[in-house]
N, C-alpha and C positions, 0 to 999 in steps of 0.2 A: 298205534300204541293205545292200551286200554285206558283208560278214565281212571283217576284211583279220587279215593276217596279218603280224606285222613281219620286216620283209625280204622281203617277198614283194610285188611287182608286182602292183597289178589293173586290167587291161584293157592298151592301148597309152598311148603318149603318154609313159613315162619315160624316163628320160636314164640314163643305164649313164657315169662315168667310169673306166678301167684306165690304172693306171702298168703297165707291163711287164707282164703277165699273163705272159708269155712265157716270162721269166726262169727259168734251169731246169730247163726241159721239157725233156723229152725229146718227136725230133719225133712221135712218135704220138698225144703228149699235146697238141700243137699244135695237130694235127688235132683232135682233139677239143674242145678250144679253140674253136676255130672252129665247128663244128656247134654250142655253145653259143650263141656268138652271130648265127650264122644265125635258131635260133629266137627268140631275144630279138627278130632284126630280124622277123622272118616278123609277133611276136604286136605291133608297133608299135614298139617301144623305138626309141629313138635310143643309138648307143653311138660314145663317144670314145677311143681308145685309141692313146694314146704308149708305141712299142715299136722295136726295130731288131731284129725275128726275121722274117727274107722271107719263109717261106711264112704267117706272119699278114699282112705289108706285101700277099701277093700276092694275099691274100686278100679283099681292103680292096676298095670301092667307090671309095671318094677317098683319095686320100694330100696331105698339106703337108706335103712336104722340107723340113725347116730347118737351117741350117748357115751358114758350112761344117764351120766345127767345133763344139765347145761349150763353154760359159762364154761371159766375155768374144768370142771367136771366132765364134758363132752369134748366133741371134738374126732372121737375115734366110729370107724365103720361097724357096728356092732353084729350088722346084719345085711344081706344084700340079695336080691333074688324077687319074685312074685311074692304076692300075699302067700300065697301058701308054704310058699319056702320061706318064709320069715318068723312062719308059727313053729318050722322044724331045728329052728336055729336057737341053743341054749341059751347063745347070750345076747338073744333080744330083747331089750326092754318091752318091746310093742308086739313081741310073737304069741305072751301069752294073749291080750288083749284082744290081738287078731283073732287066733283059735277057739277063743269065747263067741267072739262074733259070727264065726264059719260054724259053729258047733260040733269042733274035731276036737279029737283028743289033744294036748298037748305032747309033741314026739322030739 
């Protein structure tokens, strides 16, 4: 049986949840942010992560827009798909945002 180490992942197969990781950063820090969780993805992990910093949203495999506001206000799937399909979806709040950021048209 392998050695584990507390807080330390062994093999794939684990879940990663982040509230905001983002909060903060500065964006070079984001970037690297994200090269973190690239390897996380690369070694197996599954990660969840609820944020509103676009170059980690852009950086996403899947996004669930929810909104349209929050509290009371939110609550519903606004939008769901890749970044890109979230900039072709009318009623996301985060699609224009996104397609600023891609520099596409809005569709």
């Amino acid at each position: 049986m392998p050695e584990r180490t507390p807080g330390r992942a062994v093999g794939g197969g684990s879940l990663y949840v982040f509230d905001e990781p983002a909060t903060g950063l500065h964006p070079l820090d984001v970037a690297t942010l994200v090269g973190v969780f690239d390897r996380l993805l690369e070694a197996g992990a599954t990660i969840i992560v609820i944020d509103h910093d676009l170059d980690l949203l852009a950086a996403a495999d899947h996004l669930i827009d929810m909104g349209p506001g929050g509290g009371p206000d939110g609550g519903r799937i606004l939008a769901a798909g890749t970044p890109q399909d979230v900039t072709r979806t009318s009623d996301s709040v985060t699609g224009p945002w996104l397609a600023e950021q891609f520099g596409v048209p809005r569709g």
